[in-house]
N, C-alpha and C positions, 0 to 999 in steps of 0.2 A: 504494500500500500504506500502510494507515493506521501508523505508530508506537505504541508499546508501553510502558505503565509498567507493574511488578510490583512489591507492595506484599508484603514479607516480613516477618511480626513472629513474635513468642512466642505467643501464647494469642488464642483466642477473646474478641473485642470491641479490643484494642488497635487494629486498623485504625481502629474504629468513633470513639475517644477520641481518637487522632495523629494522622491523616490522610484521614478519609473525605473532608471536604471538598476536600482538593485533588485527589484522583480524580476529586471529580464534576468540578471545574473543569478538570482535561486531559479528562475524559468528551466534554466539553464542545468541547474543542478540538480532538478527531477521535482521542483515545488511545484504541486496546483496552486495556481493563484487566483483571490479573491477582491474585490475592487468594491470600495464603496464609498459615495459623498452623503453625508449626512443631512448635508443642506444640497435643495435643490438648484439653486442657482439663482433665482426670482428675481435679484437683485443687479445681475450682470448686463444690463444696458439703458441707458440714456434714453433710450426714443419706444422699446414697444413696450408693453403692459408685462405686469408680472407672470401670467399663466403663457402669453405666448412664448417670452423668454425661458422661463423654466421648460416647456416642454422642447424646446429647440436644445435646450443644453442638458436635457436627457439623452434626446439621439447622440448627441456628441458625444456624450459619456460611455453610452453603448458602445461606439463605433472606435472611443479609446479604450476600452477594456476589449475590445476585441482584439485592435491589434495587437493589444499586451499576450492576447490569449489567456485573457482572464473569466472570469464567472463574476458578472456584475448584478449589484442589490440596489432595490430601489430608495431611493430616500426617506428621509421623515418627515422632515420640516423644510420652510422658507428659508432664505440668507435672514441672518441678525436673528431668527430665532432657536439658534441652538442654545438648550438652557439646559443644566446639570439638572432635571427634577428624574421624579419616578417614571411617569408615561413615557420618553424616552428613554429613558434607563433600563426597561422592562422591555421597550422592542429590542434594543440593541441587543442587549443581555443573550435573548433568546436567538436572534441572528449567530452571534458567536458560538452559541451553543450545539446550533445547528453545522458551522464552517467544523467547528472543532480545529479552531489552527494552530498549529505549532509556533508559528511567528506571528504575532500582530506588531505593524508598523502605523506609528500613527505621529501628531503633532509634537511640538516642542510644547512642554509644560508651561511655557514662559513664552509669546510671540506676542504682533503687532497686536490682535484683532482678539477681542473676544468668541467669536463664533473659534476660532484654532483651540484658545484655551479650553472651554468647556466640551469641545472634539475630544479634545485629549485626556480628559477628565474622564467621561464618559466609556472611552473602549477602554480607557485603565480599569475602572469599575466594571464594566463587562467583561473583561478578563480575569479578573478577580474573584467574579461570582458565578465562575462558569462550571462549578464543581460542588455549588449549594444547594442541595436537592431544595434544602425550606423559603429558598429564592423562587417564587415563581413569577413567573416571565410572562410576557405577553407578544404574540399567543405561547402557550404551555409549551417548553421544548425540556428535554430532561436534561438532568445535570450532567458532564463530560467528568469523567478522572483521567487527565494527562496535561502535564506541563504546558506553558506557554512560555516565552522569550518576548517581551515588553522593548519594543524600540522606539525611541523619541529620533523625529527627525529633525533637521537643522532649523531655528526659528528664520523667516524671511531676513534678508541682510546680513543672517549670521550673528543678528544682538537679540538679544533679550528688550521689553518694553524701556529701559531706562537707559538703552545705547550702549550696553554692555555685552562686551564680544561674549559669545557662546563658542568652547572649542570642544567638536566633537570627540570622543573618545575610540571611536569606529570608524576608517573610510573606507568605503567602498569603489573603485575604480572606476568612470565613466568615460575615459580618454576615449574608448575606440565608440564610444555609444551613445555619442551628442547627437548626431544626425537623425539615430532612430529614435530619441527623445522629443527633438523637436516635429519628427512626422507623426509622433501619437502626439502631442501638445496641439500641432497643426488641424487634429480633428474637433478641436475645440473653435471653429471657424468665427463663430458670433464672437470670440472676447479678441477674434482677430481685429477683425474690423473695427470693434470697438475702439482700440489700443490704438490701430493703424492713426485714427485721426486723431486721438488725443496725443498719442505720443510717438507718432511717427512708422514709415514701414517695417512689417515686420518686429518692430520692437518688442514682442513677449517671447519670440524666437531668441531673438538675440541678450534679452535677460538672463533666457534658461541658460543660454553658455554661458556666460560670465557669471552665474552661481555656482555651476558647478568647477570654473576654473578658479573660483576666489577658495571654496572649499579641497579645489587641489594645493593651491598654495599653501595651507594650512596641514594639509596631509605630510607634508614638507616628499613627498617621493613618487605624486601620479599629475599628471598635468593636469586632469578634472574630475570631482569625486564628488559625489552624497555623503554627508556624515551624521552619523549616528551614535545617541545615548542610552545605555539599556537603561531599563527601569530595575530598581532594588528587585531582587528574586523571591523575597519573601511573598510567599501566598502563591507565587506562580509558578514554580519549580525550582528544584536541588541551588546551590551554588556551585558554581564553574558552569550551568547549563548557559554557552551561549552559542547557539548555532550560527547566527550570521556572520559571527568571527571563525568561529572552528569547522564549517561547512562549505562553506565557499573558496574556491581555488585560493592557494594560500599569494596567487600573483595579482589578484584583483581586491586583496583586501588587508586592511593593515591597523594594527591598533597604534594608538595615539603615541608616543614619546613622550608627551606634556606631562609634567608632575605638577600641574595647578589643580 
């Protein structure tokens, strides 16, 4: 039976910007992969209503979990209303329960926006309580017994809310797999255009690289990287369990130097 990562963020295209690359590279290494935005997107443009936009940046979504060759889950809520309560808590919960994944990848505990924060809040408690039979979920899914690996991805800019650098303690390699990032980002075509006239051609293309080569510079040994924080293992499994360091080709992936 192959193993399992589920990539839980806020909005349409964040998978595409934090972590596409390292999906492909568990892709790679025999993971099913699992795709999901919690917020539907409702918010992502200037000119049409919230139901038209949302349903346009669901096909998008589709059509980037495809190319990921992923297994995509449908949303819960509107942009700006993801909130840490139960009714959310209880769908996700059971979502998880049902992936059963060995990795979830999800936000920095610390980013720009609230809807990221309360993201990340959320699949951490859904991973947490994905083995509590007296948790019940909505709808009813049964409780999992097997480990999970808790990964934080880099907050946007690499700071935290107060402009304070964040250095990942995980990078993952993206040098040779900027092109196929930006052609699954590319399926997010509405925040193209959006972008295009606010901030010029192409522009969310050209962010994605230059995040991922600011995060190679930090890696100090791949030209362009994803970087990543496990979450404390308490509650989620053993310690030393970190598959995304110990699992993936030891050439595409590299722990930190840093002793801050």
């Amino acid at each position: 039976m192959s193993k399992t990562a589920f990539a839980i963020v806020a909005h349409p295209d964040d998978i595409e910007f934090l972590m596409a690359g390292t999906l492909m590279r568990l892709k790679d290494a025999g993971y099913e992969l699992h795709y999901m935005n919690v917020a539907n997107g409702c918010c992502g443009s200037a000119t049409l209503p919230a139901e038209e936009i949302a349903a346009i940046r669901r096909e998008e979504s589709i059509a980037a979990a495809k190319t990921l060759g992923a297994t995509f889950h449908e949303s819960l809520c509107n942009d700006l209303e993801i909130f840490y309560d139960k009714p959310t808590l209880l769908q996700l919960t059971s979502i998880v329960r049902r992936v059963a994944p060995d990795i979830v990848l999800t936000h920095s505990p610390a980013d720009y926006m609230e809807d990221h924060m309360n993201t990340c809040r959320l699949a951490v408690t859904a991973a947490f309580a994905r083995g509590m039979p007296n948790f019940v979920t909505d709808p009813p899914a049964k409780a999992i017994d097997k480990p999970v690996a808790v990964y934080h991805a880099q907050p946007y800019s690499n700071c935290d809310p107060l402009c304070r650098p964040v250095v990942p303690e995980i990078f993952v390699d993206t040098s040779d797999l900027i092109e196929r990032k930006q052609k699954q980002l590319a399926c997010h075509a509405s925040q193209k255009e959006w972008l295009d006239v606010s901030q010029g051609q192409d522009s969310y293309l050209k962010t994605l690289a230059e995040l991922d080569r600011e995060v190679g510079i930090l890696s100090g040994r791949f030209a362009a990287a994803e970087g990543w924080r496990q979450h404390l293992h308490y509650g989620f499994g053993a310690a030393g369990y970190n598959p995304l360091l110990n699992e993936l080709p030891k050439n595409h992936v590299v722990k930190s130097q840093s002793t801050d």
